[in-house]
C-alpha positions as CSV (number, residue, x, y, z in Angstrom):
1,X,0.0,0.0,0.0
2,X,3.0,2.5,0.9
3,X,4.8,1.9,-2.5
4,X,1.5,2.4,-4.2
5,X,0.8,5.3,-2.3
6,X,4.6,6.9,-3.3
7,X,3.5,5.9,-6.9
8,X,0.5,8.4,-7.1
9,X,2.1,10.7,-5.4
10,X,5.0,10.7,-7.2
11,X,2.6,10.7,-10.6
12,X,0.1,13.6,-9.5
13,X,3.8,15.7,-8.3
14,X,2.1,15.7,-4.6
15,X,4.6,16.3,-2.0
16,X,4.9,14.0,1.1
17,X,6.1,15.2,4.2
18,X,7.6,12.5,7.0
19,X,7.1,14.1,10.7
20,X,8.5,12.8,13.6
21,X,8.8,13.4,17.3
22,X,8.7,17.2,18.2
23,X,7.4,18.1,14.8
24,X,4.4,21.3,15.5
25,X,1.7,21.0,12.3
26,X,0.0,24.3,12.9
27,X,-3.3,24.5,11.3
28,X,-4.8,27.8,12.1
29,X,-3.9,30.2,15.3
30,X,-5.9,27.9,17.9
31,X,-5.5,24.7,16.0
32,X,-2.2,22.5,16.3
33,X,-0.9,18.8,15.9
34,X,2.1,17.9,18.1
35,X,3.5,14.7,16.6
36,X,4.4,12.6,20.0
37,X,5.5,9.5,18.2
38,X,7.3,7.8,16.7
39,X,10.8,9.2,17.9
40,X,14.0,8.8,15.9
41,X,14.5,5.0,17.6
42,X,11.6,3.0,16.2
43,X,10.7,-0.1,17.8
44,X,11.3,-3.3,16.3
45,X,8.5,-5.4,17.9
46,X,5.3,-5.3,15.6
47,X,6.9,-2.5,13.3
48,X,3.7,-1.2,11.8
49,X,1.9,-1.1,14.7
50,X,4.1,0.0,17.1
51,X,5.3,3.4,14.9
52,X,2.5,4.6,14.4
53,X,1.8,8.2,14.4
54,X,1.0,9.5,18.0
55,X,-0.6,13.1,17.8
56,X,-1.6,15.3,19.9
57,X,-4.5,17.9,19.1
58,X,-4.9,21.1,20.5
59,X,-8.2,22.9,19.6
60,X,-8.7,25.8,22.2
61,X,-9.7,24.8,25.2
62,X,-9.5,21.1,23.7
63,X,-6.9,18.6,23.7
64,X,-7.2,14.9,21.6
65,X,-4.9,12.3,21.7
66,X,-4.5,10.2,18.5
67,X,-2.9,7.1,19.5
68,X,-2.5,4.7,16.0
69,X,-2.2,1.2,16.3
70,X,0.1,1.3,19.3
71,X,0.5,-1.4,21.7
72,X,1.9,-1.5,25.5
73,X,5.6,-1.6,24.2
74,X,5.0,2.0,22.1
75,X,2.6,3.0,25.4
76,X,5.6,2.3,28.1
77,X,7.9,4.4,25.3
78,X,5.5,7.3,25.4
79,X,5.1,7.0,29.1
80,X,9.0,7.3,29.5
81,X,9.4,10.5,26.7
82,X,6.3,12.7,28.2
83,X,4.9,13.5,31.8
84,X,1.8,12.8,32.7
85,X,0.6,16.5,31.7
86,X,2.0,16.1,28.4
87,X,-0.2,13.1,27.7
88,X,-3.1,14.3,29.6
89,X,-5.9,14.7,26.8
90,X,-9.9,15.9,27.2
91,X,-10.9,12.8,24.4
92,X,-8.3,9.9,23.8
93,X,-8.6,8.1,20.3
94,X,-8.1,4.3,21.4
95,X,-4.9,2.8,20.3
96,X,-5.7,-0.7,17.9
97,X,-9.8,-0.6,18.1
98,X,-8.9,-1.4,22.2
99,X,-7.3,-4.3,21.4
100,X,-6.5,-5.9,24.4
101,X,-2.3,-5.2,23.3
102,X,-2.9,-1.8,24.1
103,X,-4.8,0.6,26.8
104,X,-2.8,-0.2,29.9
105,X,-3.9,1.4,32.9
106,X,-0.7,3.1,33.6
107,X,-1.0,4.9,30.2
108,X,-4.7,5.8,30.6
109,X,-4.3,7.3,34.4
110,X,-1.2,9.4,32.0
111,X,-3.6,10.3,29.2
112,X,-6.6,10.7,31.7
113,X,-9.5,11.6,29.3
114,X,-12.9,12.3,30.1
115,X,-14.0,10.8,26.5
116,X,-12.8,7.8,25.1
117,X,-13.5,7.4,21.2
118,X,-13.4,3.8,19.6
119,X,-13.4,2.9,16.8
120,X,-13.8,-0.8,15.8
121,X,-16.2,-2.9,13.3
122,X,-19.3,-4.4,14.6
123,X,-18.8,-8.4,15.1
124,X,-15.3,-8.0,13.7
125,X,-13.1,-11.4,14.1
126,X,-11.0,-10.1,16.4
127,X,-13.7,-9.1,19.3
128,X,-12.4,-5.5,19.2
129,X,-12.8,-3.7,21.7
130,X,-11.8,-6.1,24.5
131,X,-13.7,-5.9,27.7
132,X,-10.7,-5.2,30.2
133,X,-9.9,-2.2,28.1
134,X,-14.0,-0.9,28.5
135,X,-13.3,-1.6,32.0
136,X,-10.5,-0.3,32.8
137,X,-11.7,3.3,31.0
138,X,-14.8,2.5,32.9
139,X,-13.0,2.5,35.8
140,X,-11.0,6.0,35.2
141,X,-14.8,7.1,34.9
142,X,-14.6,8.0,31.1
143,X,-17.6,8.1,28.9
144,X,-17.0,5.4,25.9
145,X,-18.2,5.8,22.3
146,X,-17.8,2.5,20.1
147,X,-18.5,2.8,16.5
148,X,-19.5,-1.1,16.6
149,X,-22.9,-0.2,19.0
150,X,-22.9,3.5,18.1
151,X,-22.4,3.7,14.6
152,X,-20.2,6.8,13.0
153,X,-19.1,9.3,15.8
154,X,-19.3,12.9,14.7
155,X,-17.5,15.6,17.4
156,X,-18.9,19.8,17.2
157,X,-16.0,21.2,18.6
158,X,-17.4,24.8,19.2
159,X,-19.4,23.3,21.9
160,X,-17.8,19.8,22.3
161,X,-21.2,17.9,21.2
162,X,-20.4,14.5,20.1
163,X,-23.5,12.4,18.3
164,X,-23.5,9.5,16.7
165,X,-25.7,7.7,14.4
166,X,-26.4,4.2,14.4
167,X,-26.6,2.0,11.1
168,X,-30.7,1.5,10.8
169,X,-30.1,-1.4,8.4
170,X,-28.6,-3.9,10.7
171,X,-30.1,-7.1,10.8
């Protein structure tokens, strides 16, 4: 998918841009991506998975925390490079549809978030999102949105309103 995705790029002259660790993507005066992760040592257990982009969003008085496909070895890595502030986030994207590799409770007591998005398929083989995950954010008191009861998650960040609609069609 990557070489294909340098292909059409490269065809259609459309520049890409690597960003790493440190890296500010300023999108307006109140809006900005801090890239967290991955940092210039990438880990070598689950490659793909484990680099994934970790950003940060700052939106006014809002933070979000984008978290990839990370798993507990990329979590601990995160946990060692930031303080607890740092990671501290109002909503927290679920790293891996809350596989049950990722969402250790050391990392969500960092990330604290009074919103937890998640985003996973309904019945999908893998039994995403795993139940000790929704515990444990159950147990930091956050509210939970799953696309696989909820159906698409929609967030009004003017006035933090989240809504979701539910696919009608299921049988």
């Amino acid at each position: 998918n990557y070489k294909e995705l340098v292909r059409i790029t490269t065809e259609k002259t459309i520049p890409i841009v690597v960003v790493k660790r440190g890296d500010i993507i300023k999108i307006e005066n109140t809006v900005k991506f801090q890239v967290l992760f991955p940092s210039d040592k990438l880990i070598s257990e689950n490659v793909l998975n484990n680099n994934s982009l970790v950003m940060k969003l700052y939106l006014k008085n809002l933070t979000m925390l984008f978290t990839g496909d990370i798993e507990e070895v990329a979590e601990r890595e995160l946990l060692k490079l930031y303080s607890n502030n740092e990671l501290e986030a109002d909503i927290l994207k679920v790293a891996h549809h809350g596989s049950k590799t990722s969402s250790t409770i050391e990392f969500l007591k960092a990330v604290s978030p009074q919103i937890a998005l998640i985003g996973a398929g309904e019945n999908n083989k893998f039994g995403h999102p795993n139940s000790e995950v929704i515990e444990r954010l159950k147990s930091l008191g956050t509210v939970i949105y799953r696309t696989d009861e909820m159906g698409e998650i929609s967030i009004k960040t003017n006035c933090i309103k989240i809504t979701t609609m539910v696919n009608n069609n299921k049988k």
